[in-house]
N, C-alpha and C positions, 0 to 999 in steps of 0.2 A: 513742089511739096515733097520731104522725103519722109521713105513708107518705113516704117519701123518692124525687123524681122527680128523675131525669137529667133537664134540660131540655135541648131538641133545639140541638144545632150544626150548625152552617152554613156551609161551605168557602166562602172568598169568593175573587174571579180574580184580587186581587193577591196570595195564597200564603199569607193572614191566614185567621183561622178566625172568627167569633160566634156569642155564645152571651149569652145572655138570663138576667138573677138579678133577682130584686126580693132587695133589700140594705135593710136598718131603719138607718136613720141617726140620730144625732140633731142638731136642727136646727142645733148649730156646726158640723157635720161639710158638712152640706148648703153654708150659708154660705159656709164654704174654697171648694167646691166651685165658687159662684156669682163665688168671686173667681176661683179660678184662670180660670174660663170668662170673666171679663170682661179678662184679663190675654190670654189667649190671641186674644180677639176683636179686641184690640187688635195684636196685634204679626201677624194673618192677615189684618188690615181687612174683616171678614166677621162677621155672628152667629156664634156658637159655642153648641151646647147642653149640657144638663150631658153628658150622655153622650160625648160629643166630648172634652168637659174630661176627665174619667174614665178614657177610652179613652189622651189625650196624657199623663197622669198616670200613668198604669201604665207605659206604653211607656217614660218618662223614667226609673223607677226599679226596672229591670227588675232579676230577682233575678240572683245568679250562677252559679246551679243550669245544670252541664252540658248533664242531660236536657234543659234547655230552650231551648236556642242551636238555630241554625238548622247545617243541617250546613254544615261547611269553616270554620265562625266558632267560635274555640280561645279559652278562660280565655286571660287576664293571668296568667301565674303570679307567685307572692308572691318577692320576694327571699329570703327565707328557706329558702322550699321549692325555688326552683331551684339556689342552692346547694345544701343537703342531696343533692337530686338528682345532684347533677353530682361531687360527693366520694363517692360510691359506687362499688366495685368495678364493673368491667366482667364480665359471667359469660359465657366461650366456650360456642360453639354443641355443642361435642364434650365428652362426659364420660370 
């Protein structure tokens, strides 16, 4: 049976949280990984490690999931949906 561990998080002072995973890759996956960190080392003029890479990689293709915006930071809403929104009856305060 394997036992399922929370690994510990760690508030960091810029407002960012970390947290620690050993992830199984397989080695093309690693590879990307080694490019993107040599793309990024370039354009930082600095070493860059995978984790850095990893860490710039997440952050650039961050989901669209509400729950996870920082607060005062609102969806894009879709044209579609702000229309529908906005062709909707208006419902007063008083019944």
């Amino acid at each position: 049976m394997t036992e399922r561990v929370t690994p510990p998080m760690h508030a960091l002072p810029d407002g960012e949280a970390e947290i620690s995973l050993v992830v199984r890759l397989p080695w093309e996956d690693v590879a990307r990984l080694g490019q993107e960190a040599g793309r990024l080392a370039a354009q930082m003029q600095r070493p860059v490690t995978l984790d850095e890479a990893v860490s710039h990689r997440l952050r650039s293709t961050r989901t669209t999931a509400s729950h996870a915006r920082p607060a005062g930071e609102q969806p894009a809403a879709a044209p579609s949906t702000a229309a529908g929104v906005t062709s909707l009856p208006r419902i007063s305060g008083t019944a």
